[in-house]
Structures are given as C-alpha cells and as structure tokens.
N, CA, C and O atoms as a Tinker XYZ file with bonds, in Angstrom:
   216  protein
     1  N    190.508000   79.264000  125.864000    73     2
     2  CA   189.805000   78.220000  126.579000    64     1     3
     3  C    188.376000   78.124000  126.048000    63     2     4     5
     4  O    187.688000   79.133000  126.203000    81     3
     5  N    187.747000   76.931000  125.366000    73     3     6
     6  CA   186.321000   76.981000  125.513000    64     5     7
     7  C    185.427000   76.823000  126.399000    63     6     8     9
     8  O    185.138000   76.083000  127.340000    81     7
     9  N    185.115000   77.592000  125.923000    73     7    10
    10  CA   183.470000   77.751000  127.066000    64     9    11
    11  C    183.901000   78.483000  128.330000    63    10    12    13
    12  O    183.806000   78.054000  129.480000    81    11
    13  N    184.420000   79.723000  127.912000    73    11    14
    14  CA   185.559000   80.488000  129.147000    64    13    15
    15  C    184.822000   81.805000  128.545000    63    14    16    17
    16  O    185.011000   82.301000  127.435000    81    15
    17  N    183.927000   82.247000  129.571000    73    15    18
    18  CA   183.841000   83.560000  129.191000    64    17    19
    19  C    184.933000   84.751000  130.132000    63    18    20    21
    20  O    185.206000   84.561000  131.317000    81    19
    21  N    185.361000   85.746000  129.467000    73    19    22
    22  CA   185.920000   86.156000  130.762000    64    21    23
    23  C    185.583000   87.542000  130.353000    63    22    24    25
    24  O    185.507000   87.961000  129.198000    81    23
    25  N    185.314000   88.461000  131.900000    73    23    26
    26  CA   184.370000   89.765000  132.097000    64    25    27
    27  C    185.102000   90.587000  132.793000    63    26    28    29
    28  O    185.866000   90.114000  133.634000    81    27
    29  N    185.038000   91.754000  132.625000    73    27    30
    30  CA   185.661000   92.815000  133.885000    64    29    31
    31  C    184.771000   92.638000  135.186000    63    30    32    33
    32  O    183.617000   92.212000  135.143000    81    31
    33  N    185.477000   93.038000  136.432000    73    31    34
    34  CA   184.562000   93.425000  137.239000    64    33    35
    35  C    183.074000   93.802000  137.764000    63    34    36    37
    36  O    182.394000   93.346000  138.683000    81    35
    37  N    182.835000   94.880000  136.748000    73    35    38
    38  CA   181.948000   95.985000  136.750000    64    37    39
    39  C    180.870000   95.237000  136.348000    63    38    40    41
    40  O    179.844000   95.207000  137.028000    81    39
    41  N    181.052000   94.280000  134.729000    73    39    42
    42  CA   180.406000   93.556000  134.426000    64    41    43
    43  C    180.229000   92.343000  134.838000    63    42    44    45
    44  O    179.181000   91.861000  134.407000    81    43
    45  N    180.937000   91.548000  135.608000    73    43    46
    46  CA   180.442000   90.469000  136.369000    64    45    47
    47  C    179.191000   91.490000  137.560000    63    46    48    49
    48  O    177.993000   91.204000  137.562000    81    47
    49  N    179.604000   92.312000  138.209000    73    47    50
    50  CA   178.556000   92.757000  139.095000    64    49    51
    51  C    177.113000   93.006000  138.465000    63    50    52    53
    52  O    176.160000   92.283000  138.753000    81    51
    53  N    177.043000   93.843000  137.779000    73    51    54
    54  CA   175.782000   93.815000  136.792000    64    53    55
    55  C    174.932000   92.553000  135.965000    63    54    56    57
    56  O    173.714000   92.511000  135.790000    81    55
    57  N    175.997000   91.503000  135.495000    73    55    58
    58  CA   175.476000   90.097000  135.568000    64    57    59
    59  C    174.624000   89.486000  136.464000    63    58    60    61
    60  O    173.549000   88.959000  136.178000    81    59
    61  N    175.128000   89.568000  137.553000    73    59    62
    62  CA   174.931000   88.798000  139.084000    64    61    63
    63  C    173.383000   89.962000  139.722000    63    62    64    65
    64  O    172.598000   89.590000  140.595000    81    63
    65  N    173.322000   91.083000  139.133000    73    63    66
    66  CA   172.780000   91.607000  139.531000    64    65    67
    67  C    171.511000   92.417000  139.219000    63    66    68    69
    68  O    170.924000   93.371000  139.729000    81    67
    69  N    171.341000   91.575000  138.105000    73    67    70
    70  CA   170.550000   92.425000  136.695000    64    69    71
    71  C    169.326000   92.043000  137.622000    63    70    72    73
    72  O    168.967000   93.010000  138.295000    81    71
    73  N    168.541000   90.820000  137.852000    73    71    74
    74  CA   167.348000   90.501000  138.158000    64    73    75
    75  C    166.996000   90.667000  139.594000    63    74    76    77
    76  O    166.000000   90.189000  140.137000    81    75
    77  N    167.934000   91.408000  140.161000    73    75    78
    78  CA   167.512000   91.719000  141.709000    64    77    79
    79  C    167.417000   93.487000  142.330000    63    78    80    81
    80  O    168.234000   94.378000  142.097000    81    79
    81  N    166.727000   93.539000  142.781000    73    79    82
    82  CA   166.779000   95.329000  143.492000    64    81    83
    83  C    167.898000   95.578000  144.020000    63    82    84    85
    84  O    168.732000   96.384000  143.607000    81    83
    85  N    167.987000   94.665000  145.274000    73    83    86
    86  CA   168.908000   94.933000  145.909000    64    85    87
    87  C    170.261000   93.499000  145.768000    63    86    88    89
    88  O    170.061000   92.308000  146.008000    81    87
    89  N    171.769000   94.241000  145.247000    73    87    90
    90  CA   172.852000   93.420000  145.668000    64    89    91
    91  C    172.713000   92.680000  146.719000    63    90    92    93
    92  O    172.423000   93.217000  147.788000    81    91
    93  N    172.949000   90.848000  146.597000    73    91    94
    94  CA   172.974000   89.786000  146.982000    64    93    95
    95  C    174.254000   89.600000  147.534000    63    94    96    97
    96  O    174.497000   89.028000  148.597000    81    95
    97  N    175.249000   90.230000  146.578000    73    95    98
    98  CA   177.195000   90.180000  146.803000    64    97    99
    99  C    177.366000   90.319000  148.463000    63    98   100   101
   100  O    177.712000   89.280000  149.027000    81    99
   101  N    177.178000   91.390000  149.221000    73    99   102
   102  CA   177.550000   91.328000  150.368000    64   101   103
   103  C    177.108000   89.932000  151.267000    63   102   104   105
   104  O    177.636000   89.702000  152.355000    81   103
   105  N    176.310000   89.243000  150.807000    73   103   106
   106  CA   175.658000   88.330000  151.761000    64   105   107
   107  C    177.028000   87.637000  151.821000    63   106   108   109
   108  O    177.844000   88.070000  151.007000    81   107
   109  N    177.415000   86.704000  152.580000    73   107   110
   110  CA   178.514000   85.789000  152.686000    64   109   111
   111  C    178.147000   84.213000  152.456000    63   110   112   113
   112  O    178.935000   83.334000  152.109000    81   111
   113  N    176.705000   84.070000  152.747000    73   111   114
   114  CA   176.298000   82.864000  152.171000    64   113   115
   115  C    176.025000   82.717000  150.732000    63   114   116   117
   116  O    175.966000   81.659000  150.105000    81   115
   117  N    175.894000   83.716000  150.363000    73   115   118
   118  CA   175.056000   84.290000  148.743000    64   117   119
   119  C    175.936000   83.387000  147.799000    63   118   120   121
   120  O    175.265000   82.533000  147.219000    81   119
   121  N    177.297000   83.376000  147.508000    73   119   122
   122  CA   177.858000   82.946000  146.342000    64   121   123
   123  C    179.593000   83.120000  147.024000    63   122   124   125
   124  O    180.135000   83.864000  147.842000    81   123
   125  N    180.037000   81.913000  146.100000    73   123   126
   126  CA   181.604000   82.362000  146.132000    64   125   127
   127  C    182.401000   82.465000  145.414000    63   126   128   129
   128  O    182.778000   81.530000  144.707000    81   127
   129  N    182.902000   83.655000  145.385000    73   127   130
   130  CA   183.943000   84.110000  143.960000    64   129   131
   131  C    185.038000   83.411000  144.119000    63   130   132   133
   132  O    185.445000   83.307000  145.276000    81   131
   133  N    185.746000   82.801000  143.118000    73   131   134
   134  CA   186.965000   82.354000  143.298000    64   133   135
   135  C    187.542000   83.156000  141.735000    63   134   136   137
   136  O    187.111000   83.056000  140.587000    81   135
   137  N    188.816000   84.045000  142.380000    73   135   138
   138  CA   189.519000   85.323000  141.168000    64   137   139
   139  C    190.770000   84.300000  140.949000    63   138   140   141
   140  O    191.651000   84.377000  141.806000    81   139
   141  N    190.910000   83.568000  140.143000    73   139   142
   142  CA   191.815000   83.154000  139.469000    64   141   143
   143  C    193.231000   83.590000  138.312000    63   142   144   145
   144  O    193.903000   82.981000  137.480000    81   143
   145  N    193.166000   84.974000  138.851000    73   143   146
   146  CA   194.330000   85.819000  138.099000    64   145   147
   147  C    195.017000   86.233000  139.096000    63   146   148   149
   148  O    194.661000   86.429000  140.258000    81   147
   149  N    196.316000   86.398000  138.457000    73   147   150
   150  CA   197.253000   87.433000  139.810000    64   149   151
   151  C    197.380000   87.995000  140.708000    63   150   152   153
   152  O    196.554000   88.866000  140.982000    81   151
   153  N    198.434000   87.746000  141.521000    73   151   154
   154  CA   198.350000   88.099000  142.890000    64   153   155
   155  C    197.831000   90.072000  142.442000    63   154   156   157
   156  O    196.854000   90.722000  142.813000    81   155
   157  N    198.566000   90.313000  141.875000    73   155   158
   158  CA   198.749000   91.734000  141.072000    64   157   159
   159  C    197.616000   92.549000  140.303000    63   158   160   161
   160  O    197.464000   93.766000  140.408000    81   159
   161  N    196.922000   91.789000  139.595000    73   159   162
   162  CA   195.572000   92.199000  138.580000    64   161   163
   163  C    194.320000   91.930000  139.677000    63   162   164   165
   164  O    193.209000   92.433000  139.511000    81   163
   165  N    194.690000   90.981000  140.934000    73   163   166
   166  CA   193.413000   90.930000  142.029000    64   165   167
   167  C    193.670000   91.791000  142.721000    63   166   168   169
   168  O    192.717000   92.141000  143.418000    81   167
   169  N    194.767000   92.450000  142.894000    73   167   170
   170  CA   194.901000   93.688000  143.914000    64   169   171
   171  C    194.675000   94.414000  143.399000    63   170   172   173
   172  O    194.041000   95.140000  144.165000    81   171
   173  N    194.752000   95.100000  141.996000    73   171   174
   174  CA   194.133000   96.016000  141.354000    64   173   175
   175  C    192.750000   96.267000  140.915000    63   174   176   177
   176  O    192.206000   97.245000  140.403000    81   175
   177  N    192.209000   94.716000  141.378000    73   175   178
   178  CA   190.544000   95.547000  140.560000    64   177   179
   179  C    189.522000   93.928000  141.210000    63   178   180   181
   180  O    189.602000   92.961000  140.453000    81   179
   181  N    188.907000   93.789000  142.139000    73   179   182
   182  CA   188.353000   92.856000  142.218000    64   181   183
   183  C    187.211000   92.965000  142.958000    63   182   184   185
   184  O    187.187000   93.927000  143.726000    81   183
   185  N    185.936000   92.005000  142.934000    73   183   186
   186  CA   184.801000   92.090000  143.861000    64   185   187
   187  C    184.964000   92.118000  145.324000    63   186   188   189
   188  O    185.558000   91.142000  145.782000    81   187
   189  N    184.694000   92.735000  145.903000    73   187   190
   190  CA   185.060000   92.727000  147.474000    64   189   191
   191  C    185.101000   91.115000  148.349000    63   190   192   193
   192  O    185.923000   90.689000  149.161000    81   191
   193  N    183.954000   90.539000  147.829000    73   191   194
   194  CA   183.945000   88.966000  148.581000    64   193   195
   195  C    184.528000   87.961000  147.782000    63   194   196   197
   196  O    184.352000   86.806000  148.169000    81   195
   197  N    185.351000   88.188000  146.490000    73   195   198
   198  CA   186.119000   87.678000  146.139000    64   197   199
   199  C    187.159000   86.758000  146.625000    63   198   200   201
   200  O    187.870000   87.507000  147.295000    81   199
   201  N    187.498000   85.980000  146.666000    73   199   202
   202  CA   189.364000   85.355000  147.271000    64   201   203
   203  C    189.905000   85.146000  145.986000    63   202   204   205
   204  O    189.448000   84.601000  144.982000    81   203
   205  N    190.929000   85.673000  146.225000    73   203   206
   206  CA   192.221000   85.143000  145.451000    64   205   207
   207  C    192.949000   83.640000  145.064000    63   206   208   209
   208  O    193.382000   83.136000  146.101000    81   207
   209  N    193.115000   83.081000  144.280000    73   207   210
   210  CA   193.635000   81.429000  144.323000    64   209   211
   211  C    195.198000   81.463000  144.496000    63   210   212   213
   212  O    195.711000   80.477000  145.027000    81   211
   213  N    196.122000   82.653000  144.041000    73   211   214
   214  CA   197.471000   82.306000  144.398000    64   213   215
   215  C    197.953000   83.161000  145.329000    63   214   216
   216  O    199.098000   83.022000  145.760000    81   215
C-alpha cells in the first residue's frame, strides 16, 4: 500500500509519545486507535484503547 506505514505496537507507543512526559494514551478523549488486523493478531498484541474493526 502507498503511503502505509505499518509499526509494531511498542513503536506506535513511543511515536505518540516521544514529545510528551507523561502518556496521553489513557485519556479517552486523547485519540482513537482503530487496529485494522485480525480478530487473532489484535488479541495477541495491541494498545489498550485500541478497538478492533472485525
């Protein structure tokens, strides 16, 4: 896909999180993840405020 970056976990968190002290992620207004992979690969490894699309 162009213009598709795609990241592990660990490194999306550190992205999102480089320019702040404190993690923004827990806020619920803050941002919304939408995990667009498997029911299976989102149960295995995903951001906590994440949702799932299937």
């Amino acid at each position: 896909m162009a213009g598709t970056t795609f990241c592990d976990v660990s490194e999306l968190c550190n992205i999102l999180n480089q320019y702040t002290r404190l993690s923004r992620l827990p806020k619920l207004n803050y941002l919304c993840l939408i995990d667009a992979r498997a029911k299976g690969q989102y149960n295995a490894s995903h951001i906590i405020t994440a949702r799932n699309t299937k």
